[in-house]
C-alpha positions in Angstrom: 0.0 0.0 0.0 3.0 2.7 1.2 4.9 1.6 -2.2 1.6 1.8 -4.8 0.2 5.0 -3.1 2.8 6.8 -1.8 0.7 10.1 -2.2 -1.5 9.2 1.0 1.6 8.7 3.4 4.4 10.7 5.0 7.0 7.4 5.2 7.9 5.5 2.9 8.1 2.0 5.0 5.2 -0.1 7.0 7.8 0.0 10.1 7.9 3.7 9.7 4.0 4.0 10.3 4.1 1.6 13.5 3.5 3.0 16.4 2.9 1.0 19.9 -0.1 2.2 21.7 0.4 1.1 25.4 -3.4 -0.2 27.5 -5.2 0.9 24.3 -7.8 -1.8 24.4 -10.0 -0.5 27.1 -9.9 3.0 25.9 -10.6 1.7 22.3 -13.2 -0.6 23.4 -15.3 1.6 25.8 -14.9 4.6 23.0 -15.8 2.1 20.2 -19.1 0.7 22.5 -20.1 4.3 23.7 -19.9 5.8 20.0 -17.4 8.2 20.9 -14.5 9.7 19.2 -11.8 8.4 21.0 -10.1 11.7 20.8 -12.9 13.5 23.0 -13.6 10.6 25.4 -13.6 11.4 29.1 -11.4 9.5 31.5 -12.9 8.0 34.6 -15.7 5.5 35.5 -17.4 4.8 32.1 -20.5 2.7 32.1 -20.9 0.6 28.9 -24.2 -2.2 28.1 -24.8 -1.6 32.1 -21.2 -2.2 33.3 -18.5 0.1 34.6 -14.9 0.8 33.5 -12.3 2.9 34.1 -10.6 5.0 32.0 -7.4 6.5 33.7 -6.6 9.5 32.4 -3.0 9.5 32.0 -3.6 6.7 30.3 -6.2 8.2 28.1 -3.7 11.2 27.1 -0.7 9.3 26.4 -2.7 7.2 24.3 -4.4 10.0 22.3 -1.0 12.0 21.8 0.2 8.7 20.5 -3.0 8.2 18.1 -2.6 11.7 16.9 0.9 11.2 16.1 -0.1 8.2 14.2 -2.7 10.2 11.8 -0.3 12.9 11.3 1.3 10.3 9.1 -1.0 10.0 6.8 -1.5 13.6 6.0 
């Protein structure tokens, strides 16, 4: 994909696009089941399909600086 359409991406290798995303599956999950943009999801005690989780926020940041920094590659 990075080689036939190198128009849509700031790197020119897969590896160059990775990045590691640290705890992202609650986050991801709760945003995903809630319907909310993971970039403007609250941290804290999150109820999804009648149960809680929590959503530290440190957590929360580090993982949305690293998102951003993610799709800032391919613009």
């Amino acid at each position: 994909m990075v080689k036939d359409n190198p128009e849509y991406f700031t790197f020119d290798s897969v590896a160059s696009g990775i990045e590691e995303i640290k705890d992202f599956q609650t986050a991801g999950v709760v945003a995903f089941a809630r319907g909310t943009p993971f970039v403007s999801m609250q941290s804290g005690s999150l109820s999804v399909a009648g149960q809680r989780f929590k959503v530290d926020k440190p957590q929360l940041d580090q993982n949305r600086d690293i998102v951003g920094a993610l799709a800032a590659k391919f613009w």
